[in-house]
C-alpha positions as CSV (number, residue, x, y, z in Angstrom):
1,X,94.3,-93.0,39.0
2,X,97.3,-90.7,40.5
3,X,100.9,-92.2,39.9
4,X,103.8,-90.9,42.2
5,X,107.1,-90.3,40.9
6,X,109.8,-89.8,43.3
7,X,112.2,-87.5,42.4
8,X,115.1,-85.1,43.8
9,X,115.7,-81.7,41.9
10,X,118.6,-82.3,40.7
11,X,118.0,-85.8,39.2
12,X,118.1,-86.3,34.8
13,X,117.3,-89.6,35.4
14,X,114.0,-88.2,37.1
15,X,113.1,-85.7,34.3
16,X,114.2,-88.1,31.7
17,X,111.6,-90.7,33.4
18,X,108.7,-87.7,33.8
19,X,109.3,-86.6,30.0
20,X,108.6,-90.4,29.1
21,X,105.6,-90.6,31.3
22,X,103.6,-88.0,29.5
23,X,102.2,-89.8,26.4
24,X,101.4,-92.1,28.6
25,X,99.6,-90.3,30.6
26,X,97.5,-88.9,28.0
27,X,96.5,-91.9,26.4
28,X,95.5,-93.7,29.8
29,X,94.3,-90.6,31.8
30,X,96.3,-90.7,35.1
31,X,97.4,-87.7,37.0
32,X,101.4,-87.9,38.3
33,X,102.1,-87.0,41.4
34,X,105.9,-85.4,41.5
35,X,107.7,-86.0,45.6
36,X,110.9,-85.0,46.1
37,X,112.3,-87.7,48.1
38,X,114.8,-85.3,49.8
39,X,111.6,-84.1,52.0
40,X,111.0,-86.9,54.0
41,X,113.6,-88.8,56.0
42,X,111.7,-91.9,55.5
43,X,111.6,-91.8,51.9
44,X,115.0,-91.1,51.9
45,X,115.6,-94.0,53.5
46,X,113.9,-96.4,51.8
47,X,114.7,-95.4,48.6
48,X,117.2,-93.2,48.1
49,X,119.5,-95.1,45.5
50,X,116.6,-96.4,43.5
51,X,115.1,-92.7,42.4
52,X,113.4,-92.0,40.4
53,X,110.8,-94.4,41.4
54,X,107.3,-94.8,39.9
55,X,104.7,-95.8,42.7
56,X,101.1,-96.6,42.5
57,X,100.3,-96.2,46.2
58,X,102.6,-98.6,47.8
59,X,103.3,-100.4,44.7
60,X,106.3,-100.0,42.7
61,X,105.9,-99.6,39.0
62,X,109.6,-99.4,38.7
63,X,112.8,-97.3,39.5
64,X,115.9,-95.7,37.7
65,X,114.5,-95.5,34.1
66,X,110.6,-95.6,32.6
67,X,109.6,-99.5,32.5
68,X,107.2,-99.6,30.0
69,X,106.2,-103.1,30.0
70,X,105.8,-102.9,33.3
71,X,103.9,-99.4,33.4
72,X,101.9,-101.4,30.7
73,X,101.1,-104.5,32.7
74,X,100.3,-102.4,35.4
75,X,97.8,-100.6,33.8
76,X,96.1,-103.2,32.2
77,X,95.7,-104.8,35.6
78,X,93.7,-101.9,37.3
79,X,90.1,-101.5,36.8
């Protein structure tokens, strides 16, 4: 599984949000995928003032700060 975080450079709340994913990752596996929003126009505007956002594909795990019972719930409902 491959999670996408999208981020802008100069964003704490996105570092603070990758730094949280890590255990996470190791203990379920899944590669991160870092997109800096800035990049594409169409990111921008779809979600510029909720970044960081964590996506799986099209879905959104959640946005502005690490979720975990989300991220959890999520996880526990892929195969």
């Amino acid at each position: 599984m491959k999670l996408t975080l999208l981020s802008r450079s100069y964003c704490s709340l996105c570092q603070k949000m990758l730094d949280a994913l890590q255990p996470w990752r190791e203990a379920h596996g899944f590669d991160i995928e870092v997109v800096d929003v800035d990049a594409d126009e169409a990111l921008v505007a779809r979600y510029n003032e909720l970044v960081p956002v964590l996506l799986d594909g099209d879905v959104e795990i959640c946005h502005w700060h690490l979720d975990e019972a989300k991220l959890q719930a999520h996880l526990q409902a892929c195969p």
